[in-house]
C-alpha positions in Angstrom: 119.2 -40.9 5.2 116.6 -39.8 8.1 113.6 -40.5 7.8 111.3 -37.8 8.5 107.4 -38.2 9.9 105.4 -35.9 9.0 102.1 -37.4 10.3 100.0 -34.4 12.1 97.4 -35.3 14.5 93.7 -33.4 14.0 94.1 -31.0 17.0 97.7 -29.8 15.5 95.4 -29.7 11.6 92.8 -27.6 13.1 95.1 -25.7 15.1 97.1 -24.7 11.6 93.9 -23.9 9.5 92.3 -21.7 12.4 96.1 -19.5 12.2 95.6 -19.2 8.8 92.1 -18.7 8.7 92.9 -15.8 11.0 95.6 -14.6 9.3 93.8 -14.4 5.9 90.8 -12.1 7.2 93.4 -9.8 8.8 95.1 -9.5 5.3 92.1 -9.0 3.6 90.6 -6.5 6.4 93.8 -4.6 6.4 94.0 -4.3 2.4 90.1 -3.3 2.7 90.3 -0.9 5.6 93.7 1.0 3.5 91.5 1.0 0.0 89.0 2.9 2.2 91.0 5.6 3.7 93.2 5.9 1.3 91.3 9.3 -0.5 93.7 10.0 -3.1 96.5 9.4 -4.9 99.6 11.3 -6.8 102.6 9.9 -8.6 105.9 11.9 -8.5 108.5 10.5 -10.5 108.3 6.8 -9.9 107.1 7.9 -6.6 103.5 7.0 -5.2 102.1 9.7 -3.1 98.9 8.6 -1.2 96.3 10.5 1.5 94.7 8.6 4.2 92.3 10.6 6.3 94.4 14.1 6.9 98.4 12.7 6.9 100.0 11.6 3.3 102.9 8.9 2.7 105.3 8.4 0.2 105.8 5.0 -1.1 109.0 3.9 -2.1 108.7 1.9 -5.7 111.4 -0.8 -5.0 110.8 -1.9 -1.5 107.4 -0.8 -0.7 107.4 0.6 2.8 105.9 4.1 3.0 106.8 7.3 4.5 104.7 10.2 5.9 105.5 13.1 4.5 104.8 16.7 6.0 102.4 19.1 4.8 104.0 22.5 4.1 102.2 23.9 7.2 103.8 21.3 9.1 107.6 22.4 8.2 109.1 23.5 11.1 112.6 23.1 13.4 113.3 24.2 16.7 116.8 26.2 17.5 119.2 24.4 19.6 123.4 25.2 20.2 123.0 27.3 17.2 121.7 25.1 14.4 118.0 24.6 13.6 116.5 20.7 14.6 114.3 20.1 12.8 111.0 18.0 13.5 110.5 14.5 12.4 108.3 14.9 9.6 110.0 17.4 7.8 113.0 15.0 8.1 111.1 12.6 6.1 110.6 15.1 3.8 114.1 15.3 3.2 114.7 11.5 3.6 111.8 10.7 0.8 113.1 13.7 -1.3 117.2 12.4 -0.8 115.3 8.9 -2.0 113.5 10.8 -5.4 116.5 12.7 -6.3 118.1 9.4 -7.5 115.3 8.1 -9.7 116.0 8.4 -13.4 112.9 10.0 -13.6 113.3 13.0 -11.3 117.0 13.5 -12.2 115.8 15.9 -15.0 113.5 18.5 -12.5 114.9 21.1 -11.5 113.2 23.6 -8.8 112.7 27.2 -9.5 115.6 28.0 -7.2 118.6 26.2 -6.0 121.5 26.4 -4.1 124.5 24.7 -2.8 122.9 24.9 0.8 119.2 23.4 -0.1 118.6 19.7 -0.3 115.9 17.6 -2.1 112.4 17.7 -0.8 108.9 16.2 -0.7 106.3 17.6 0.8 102.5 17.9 0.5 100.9 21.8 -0.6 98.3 22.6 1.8 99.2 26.1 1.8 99.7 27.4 -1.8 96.7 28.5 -4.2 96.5 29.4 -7.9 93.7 31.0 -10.0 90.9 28.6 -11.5 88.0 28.5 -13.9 85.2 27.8 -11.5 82.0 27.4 -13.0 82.9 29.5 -15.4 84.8 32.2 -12.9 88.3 32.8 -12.2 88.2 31.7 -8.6 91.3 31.4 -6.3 91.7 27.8 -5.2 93.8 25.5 -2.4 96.1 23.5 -4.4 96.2 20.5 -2.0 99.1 18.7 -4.2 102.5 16.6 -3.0 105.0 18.2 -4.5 109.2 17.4 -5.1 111.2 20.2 -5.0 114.2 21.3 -2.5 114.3 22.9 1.3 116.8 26.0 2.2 116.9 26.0 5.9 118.5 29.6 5.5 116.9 31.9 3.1 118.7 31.6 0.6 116.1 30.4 -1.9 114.8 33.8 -1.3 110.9 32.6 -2.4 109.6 33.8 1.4 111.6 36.2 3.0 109.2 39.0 1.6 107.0 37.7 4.0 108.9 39.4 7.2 109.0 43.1 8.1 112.1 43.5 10.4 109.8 43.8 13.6 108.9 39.7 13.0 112.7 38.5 12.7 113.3 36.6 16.4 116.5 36.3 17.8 118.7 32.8 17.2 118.1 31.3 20.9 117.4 28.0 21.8 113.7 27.1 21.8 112.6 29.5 19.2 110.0 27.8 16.8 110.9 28.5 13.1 107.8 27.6 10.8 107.3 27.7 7.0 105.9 30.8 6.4 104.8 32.2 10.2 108.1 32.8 11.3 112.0 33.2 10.9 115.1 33.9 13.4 118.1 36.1 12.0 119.5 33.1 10.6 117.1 30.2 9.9 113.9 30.9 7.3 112.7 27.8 5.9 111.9 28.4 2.6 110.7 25.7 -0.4 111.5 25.9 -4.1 108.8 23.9 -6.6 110.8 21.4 -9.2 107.5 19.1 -9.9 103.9 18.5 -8.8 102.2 15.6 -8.4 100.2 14.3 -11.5 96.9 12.6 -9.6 95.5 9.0 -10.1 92.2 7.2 -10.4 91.0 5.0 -7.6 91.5 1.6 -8.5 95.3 1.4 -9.6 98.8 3.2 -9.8 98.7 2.5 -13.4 95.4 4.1 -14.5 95.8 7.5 -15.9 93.8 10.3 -14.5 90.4 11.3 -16.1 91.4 14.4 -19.0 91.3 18.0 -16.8 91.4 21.6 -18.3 95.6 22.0 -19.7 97.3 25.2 -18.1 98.1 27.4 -20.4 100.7 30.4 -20.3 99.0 34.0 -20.0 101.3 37.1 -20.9 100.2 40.2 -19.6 101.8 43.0 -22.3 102.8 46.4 -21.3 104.4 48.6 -23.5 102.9 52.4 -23.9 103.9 55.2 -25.9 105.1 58.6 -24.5 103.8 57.9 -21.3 105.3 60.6 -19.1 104.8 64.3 -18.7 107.5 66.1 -20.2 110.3 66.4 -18.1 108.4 64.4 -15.0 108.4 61.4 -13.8 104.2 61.8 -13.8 102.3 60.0 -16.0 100.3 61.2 -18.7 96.2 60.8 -17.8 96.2 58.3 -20.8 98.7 56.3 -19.6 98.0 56.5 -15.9 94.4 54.6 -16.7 96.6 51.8 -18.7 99.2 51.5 -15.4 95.5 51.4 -12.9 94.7 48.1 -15.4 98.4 46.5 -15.1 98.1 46.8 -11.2 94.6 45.2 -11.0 96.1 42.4 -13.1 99.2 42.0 -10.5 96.9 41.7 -7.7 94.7 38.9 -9.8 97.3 37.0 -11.0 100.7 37.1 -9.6 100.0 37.0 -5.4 103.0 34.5 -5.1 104.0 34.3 -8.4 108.1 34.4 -8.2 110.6 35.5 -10.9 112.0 39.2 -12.4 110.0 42.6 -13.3 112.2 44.2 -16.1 111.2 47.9 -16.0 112.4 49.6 -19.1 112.1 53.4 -19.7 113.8 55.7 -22.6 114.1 59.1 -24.1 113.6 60.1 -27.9 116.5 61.7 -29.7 114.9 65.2 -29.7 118.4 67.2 -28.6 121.6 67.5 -29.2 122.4 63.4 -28.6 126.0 64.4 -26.8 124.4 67.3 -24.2 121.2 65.9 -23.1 122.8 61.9 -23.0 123.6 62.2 -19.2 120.4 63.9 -18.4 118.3 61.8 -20.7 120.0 58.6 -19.2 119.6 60.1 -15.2 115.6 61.2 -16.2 115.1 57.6 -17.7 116.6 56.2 -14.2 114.4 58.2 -11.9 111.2 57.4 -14.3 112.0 53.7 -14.1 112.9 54.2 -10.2 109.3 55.6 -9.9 107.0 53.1 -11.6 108.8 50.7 -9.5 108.0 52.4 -6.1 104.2 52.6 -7.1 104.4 48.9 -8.5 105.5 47.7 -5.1 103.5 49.7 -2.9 100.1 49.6 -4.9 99.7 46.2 -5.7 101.7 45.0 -2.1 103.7 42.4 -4.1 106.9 40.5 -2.2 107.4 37.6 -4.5 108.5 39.4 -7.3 111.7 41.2 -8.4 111.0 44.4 -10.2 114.5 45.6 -12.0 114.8 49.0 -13.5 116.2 49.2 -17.1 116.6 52.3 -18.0 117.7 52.9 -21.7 118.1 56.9 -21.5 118.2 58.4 -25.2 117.5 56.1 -28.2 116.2 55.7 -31.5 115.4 52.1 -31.2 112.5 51.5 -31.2 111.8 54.0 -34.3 114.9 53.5 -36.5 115.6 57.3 -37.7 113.3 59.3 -36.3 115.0 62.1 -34.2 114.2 65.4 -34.0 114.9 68.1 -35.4 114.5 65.9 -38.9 111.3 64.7 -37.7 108.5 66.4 -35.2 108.2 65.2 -31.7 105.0 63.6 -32.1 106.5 61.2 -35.1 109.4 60.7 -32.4 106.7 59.3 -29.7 107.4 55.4 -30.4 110.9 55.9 -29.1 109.7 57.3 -25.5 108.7 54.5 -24.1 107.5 52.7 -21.1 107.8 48.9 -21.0 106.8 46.2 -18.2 107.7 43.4 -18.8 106.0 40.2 -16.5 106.8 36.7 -16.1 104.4 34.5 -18.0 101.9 32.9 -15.8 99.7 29.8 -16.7 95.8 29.6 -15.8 93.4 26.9 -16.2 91.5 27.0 -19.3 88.5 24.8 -20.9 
């Protein structure tokens, strides 16, 4: 067996304590200086999302070591040979959101749009807003929150593309800056679809839940009107003209950005012969629904949504046996119709 000395001589001590001395109050100064700057903090998932001064990491739960993530102002990717490079940060977007995708927790979001071409992202929102109560007004607000969710790098998300007239689309050539939301080449628009927000934490600990805010809740905004039309035009009646001022009003207030489908659903009563007048009804109900569209688009200056005609032409189903000549064409109103219907939206509420 060897025998080992382990005698130290005081120079050697002091020289150990100072290094650990030192290496103590860097510890604690670096913990301090991090509890300082660190502003706020999200958890995604399993995921810990965390600000320090204007930049924001991810923190990966099992090994600790953090990533900064982009803000959505930030995503961008230069052409080169054809394929769009993109810059660092957004790539640890995608390397963070790759990383989240497998959590057990995250398996179960899914963004508003997906395709085969867009991969898991995570990203901080320093570009979106949504309505608010605001001492006690409906103000629009920055959202300011990380977000998971997935990147297209070819538009085929189609959430911004209704951003671009044809005059803005640039030419695939090497060098061309393609940015989230300022600009897009004939082939590359980077485009971002939502699958979860971040829910924020107290100072003081991952593990604290955040102090009780106002719950969103879904707002409907019902159109459905009664012989709205002039006969035989696709005018509307003064009545019903004052209704369709209201509706646009609310699609400027509530739905700048707001993605999903417009069902636009027109009919005829039943008060001619149902075999004669079916093509013309059905071609009248078309150009109606065709119209409303058209003013929907170009009065309220809407991209994000998708307004879809429906036209029903000739029917009776909406009033169940009322059809002329049996009945007068005032009792046959309820089955001329004019129906919008919107996507539900959710507002903060007290």
């Amino acid at each position: 067996m060897i025998k080992q000395d382990w005698n130290i001589s005081g120079k050697e001590k002091s020289r150990i304590l100072n290094l650990h001395e030192r290496a103590t109050k860097k510890l604690y100064l670096i913990r301090e200086q991090n509890d300082r700057q660190s502003e706020k903090s999200w958890r995604i998932c399993s995921t810990i999302i965390f600000q320090q001064g204007d930049k924001y990491f991810a923190q990966r739960s099992q090994t600790g070591d953090t990533v900064e993530i982009p803000k959505l102002s930030e995503v961008s990717g230069i052409i080169q040979g054809g394929k769009l490079v993109l810059n660092q940060l957004t790539k640890n977007g995608l390397e963070m959101g790759q990383y989240m995708s497998f959590q057990e927790s995250c398996t179960n979001k899914k963004p508003q749009a997906y395709t085969q071409t867009s991969k898991p992202f995570c990203y901080f929102d320093d570009m979106s807003s949504s309505l608010q109560m605001v001492n006690g007004k409906e103000t629009l607000v920055k959202l300011n929150i990380p977000r998971y969710g997935v990147l297209s790098e070819d538009g085929s998300l189609r959430t911004a593309s209704g951003f671009f007239t044809p005059e803005d689309v640039q030419k695939d050539k090497n060098g061309v800056e393609i940015k989230y939301g300022v600009s897009r080449s004939r082939s590359f628009i980077l485009e971002v679809s939502i699958a979860s927000n971040g829910e924020e934490l107290r100072s003081g600990g991952e593990n604290e839940r955040p102090e009780e805010e106002p719950k969103p809740e879904f707002k409907e905004i019902p159109f459905d009107l009664e012989s709205p039309f002039v006969f035989d035009k696709t005018d509307l009646t003064p009545e019903a003209e004052k209704k369709f001022q209201e509706l646009l009003q609310n699609i400027k207030k509530y739905y700048n950005n707001i993605t999903g489908d417009v069902e636009v659903i027109t009919s005829a009563s039943i008060d001619a012969d149902p075999i004669t007048k079916e093509k013309y009804n059905m071609d009248l109900s078309m150009r109606r629904a065709n119209k409303i569209i058209e003013r929907l688009k170009s009065e309220t200056g809407n991209n994000s949504l998708r307004f879809i005609p429906k036209p029903i032409g000739q029917t009776e189903q909406f009033a169940p046996g009322l059809k002329y000549p049996k009945h007068s064409q005032s009792e046959t109103g309820p089955n001329r119709r004019l129906i919008i219907k919107l996507p539900k939206i959710k507002v903060q509420v007290k």
